[in-house]
N, C-alpha and C positions, 0 to 999 in steps of 0.2 A: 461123158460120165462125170457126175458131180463129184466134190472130194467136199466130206464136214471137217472144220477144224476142232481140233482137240477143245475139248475146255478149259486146258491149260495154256493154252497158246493163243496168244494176241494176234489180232493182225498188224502186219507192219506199221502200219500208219499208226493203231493204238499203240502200240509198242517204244515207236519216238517222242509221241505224247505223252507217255509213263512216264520213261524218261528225262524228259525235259521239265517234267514236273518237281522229277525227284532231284534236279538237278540246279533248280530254279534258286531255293534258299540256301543253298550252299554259295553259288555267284552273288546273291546278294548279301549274301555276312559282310565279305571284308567291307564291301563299299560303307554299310550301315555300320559296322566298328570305326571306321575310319568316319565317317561324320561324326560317331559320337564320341570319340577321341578331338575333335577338331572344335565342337561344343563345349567341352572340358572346359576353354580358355572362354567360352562368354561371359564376359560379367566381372572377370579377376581383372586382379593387377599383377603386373608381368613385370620383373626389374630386369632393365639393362645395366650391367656393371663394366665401369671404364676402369682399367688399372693404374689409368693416369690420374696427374693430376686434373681440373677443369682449364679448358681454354688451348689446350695442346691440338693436332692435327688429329688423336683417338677420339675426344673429345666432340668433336667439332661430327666426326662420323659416326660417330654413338647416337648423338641426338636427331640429325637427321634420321637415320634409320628405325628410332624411339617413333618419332614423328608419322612416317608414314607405316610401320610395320605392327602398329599396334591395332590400326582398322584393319588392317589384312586380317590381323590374327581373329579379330572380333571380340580381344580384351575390350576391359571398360578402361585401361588406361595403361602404354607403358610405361615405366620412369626411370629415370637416369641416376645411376648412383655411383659417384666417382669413388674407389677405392685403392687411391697410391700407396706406395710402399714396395721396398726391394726389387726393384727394377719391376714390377706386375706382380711378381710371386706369389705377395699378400692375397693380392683378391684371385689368382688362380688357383693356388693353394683352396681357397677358402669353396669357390666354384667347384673345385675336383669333390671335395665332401659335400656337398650339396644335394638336398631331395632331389632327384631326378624327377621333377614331377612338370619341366616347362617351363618353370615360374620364376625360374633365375635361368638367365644366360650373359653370357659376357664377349665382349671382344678380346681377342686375344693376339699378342703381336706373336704369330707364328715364329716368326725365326726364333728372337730369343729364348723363347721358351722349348723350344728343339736342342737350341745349343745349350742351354739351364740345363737343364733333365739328361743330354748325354754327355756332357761336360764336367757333372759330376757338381752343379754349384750348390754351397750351404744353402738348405732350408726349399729344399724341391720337394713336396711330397705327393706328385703326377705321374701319369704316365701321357705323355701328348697325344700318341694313336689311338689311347682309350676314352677321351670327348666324345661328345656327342657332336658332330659338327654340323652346322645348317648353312652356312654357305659364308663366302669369300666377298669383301665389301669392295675392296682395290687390292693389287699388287703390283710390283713392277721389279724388272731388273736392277741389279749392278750392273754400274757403269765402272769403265775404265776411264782414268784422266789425265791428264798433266796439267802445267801452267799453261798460259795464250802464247809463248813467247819460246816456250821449249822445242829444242831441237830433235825430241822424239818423235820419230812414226812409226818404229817397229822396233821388233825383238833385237836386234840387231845392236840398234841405236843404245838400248838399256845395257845391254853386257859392254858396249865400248863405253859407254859411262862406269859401269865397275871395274872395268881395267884400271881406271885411275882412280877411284876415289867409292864411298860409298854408296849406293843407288839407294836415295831418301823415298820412304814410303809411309805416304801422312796415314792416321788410323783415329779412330775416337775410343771410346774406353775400352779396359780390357772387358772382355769376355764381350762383349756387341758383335751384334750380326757383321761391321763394318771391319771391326777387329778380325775377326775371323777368313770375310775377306780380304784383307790387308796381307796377313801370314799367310794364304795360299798365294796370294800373288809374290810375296815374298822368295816363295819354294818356287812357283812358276819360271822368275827369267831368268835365275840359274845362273847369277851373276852375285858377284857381293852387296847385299842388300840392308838396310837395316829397317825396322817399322818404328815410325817415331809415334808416340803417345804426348798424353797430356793434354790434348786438345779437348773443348766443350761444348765441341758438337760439329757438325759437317762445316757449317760456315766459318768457323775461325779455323780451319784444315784449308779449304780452300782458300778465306785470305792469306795464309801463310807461303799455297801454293801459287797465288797469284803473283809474291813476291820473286817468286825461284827460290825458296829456302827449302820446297819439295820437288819432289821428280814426279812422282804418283801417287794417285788415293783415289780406291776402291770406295764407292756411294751408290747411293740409289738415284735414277734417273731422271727422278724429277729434281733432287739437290743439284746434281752436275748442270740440267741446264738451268740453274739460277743463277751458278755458277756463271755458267758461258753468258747469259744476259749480263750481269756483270762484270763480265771483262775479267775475270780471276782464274777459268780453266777451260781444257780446248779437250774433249772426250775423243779418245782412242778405241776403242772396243766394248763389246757387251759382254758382262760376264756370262755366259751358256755356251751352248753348242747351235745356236741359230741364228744367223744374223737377225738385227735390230731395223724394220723400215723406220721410216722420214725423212724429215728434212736433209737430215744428215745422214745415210744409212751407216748402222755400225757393224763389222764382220762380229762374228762371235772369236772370243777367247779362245776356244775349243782350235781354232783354223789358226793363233797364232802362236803356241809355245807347243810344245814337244806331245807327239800325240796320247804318251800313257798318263799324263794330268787328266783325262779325259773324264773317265769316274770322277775324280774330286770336284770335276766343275760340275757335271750333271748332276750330280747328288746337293750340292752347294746351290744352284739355280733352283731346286727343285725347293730345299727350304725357306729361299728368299723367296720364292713365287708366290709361296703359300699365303704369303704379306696378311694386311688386316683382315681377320677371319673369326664369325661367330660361332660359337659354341655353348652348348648345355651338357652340365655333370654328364659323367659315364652312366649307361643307363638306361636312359629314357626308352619309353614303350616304341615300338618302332612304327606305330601307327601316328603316334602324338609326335614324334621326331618329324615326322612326314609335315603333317600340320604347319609345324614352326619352318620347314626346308619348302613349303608351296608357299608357305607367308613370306618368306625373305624373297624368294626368285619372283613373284607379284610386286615385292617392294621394288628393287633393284631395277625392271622394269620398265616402274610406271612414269609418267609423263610428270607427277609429280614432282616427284624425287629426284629426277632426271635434272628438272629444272634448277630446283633446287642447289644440286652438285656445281651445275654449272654456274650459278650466282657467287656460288663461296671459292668457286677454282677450285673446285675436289673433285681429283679423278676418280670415276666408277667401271672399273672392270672385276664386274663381278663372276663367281663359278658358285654350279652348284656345292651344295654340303658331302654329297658321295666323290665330287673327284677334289674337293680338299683333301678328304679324309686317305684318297686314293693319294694324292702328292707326301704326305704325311706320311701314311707309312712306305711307300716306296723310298723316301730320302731317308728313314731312320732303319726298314728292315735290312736293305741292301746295302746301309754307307759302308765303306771301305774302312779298313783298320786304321789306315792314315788318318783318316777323316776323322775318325775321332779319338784318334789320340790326337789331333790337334788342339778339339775341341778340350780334351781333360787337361791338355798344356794352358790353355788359354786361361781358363778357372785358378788354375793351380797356382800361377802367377801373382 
C-alpha cells in the first residue's frame, strides 16, 4: 500500500537540505566579519609605543616585533614610538584612553604596572585586567641568589646568619617588581632581615653582592646568570612553586620556606611571568582583537623573527594574548591581603 506525503512535509533528504541552507550564512558571518575586521588594518599605520626610553632591552623588542608584525597584520607600516616617563605610566596611562580601534598598542612591563595600579602609586589612571591583551613577547622568573663565595645553601644557613647579625637583602628601587621581591623574601626566612636599597639597577646589587657586602638579591633570570658569568653570584632557588630545568636545575621557593608563603609566591610568579606583554586600549572589537592576537602569535613564530631574537640574544617565550590576560587577572582577583598590603607599603614608602 502506497502512503502520499503531506504537502507540508519534506522528505528527509529535502528537509537536511533546507536546513543546511538556512544554516549556511549564519556559519559564514563570523568568518566573513572576522576577515573584514582583519582588512580594517590594510593600508593603516599602526603605532607601537615603548614606555621606555630608546636603546633599553623594551626597546630593542618593540622594534623587532614593529618589524615583523606589521606584514602579518597587513598594515602599510608599523612604527615605533618611544614614550618615557614615570616609570611607563606616561605612555600607559595615555594607551588606557585610547581609541580602541587597533591602531595604537603598546608594550607594557606587566609587573610594574600590577604593583602601580595595586600599590596604590601617584598618577595611575588603569585598570591592568581591563587591556586588551594580544600576547606575551618574553618572560622569565625570579631568581634567588647570593655571593660566589657564600656560605649559604639553605634555610637554615640564613636564620644562623641572623642569630648573629643582620641578614643583608640587596633590592633595586622602591616600589619595582625586584623590590617587592626582595620584602617577600625578606618575610620568607623568618630570620632578622633587612632590605638594602639605593642601588641603580641589578648590576651594581650584584657587584656589591659579589663583594659579600650582601647575603641575597631577588632578580630575574637572565641578570643572575650574568651575574654568575661574571663571577659576582651563585643562584639558590627559583622564585614559584616549580622547579627551574638547566644547566643548573633550580628547586622552587615554594619547596624551601614554610609552606603558608605559598599564596604569596604563586600569586608573585604569576605577576613576574606575565613579563614583557602587548597590549591595546580596553575595548577593542573582539573580532579586531583576534586579528592583532593571530598577527603576534604568526609573529613570534616565524623563522624571521626567531632569527632575528637570536642575533641580538633576546629571549622569546612567547604566550598567547587570552592566557596573559588569564595570568593577569588570576595574580590580581585572588592576591591575598598580604600581598597587597605589601604592595601599598612599598609605594607608601
Amino acid at each position: 500500500m502506497s502512503r502520499t506525503l503531506s504537502r507540508h512535509t519534506a522528505p528527509p533528504g529535502r528537509r537536511l537540505a533546507l536546513a543546511l541552507s538556512l544554516l549556511a550564512p549564519l556559519t559564514l558571518a563570523a568568518p566573513a566579519r572576522a576577515a573584514a575586521e582583519c582588512d580594517f588594518f590594510h593600508g593603516k599605520t599602526v603605532e607601537l609605543v615603548i614606555p621606555f626610553a630608546p636603546g633599553g632591552g623594551f626597546d630593542v623588542y618593540g622594534r623587532m616585533v614593529a618589524k615583523f608584525m606589521g606584514p602579518e597584520l597587513g598594515a602599510a607600516t608599523m612604527i615605533v614610538r618611544n614614550q618615557p616617563g614615570a616609570g611607563g605610566l606616561l605612555a600607559t596611562n595615555h594607551t588606557w584612553t585610547a581609541k580602541p580601534d587597533g591602531l595604537r598598542i603598546q608594550m607594557i612591563a606587566v609587573s610594574g604596572m600590577v604593583a602601580a595600579e595595586y600599590g596604590g602609586a601617584a598618577g595611575v589612571a588603569f585598570k591592568t585586567n581591563d587591556f586588551s591583551w594580544i600576547g606575551r613577547i618574553t618572560g622569565e622568573p625570579d631568581v634567588i641568589a647570593t655571593g660566589p663565595d657564600s656560605t649559604i645553601g639553605s634555610l637554615a644557613d640564613i636564620k644562623a646568619i641572623g642569630a648573629q647579625r643582620k641578614v643583608r637583602i640587596g633590592s633595586t628601587g622602591l616600589g619595582s617588581p625586584q623590590y617587592i621581591s626582595s620584602r617577600l623574601l625578606q618575610r620568607f626566612v623568618e630570620a632578622d632581615a633587612d632590605v638594602v636599597t639605593g642601588f641603580s639597577g641589578a648590576p651594581e646589587v650584584y657587584a656589591s653582592l659579589g663583594r659579600g657586602e650582601l647575603d641575597l638579591f631577588a632578580s630575574s633570570l637572565s641578570a643572575a646568570d650574568a651575574a654568575t658569568r661574571a663571577g659576582t653570584a651563585r643562584t639558590l632557588w627559583v622564585f614559584g612553586t616549580e622547579p627551574l630545568a638547566g644547566a643548573r636545575p633550580l628547586a622552587p621557593l615554594s619547596d624551601i620556606v614554610d609552606a603558608r608563603f605559598r599564596p604569596l609566591i604563586e600569586v608573585h610568579a604569576s605577576v613576574i611571568g606575565a613579563g614583557r606583554a602587548l597590549a591595546a586600549p580596553p575595548g577593542v572589537p573582539a573580532e579586531r582583537l583576534q586579528c592583532l592576537r593571530d598577527a603576534f602569535d604568526r609573529t613570534t613564530a616565524g623563522a624571521g623573527f626567531l632569527a632575528e631574537a637570536r642575533q641580538l640574544n633576546r629571549p622569546v617565550e612567547p604566550l598567547s594574548g587570552q592566557k596573559v590576560a588569564d595570568l593577569v587577572r588570576n595574580a590580581t582577583d585572588g592576591a591575598p591581603k598580604d600581598y597587597l598590603d605589601l604592595l601599598r607599603e612599598s609605594f607608601a614608602q
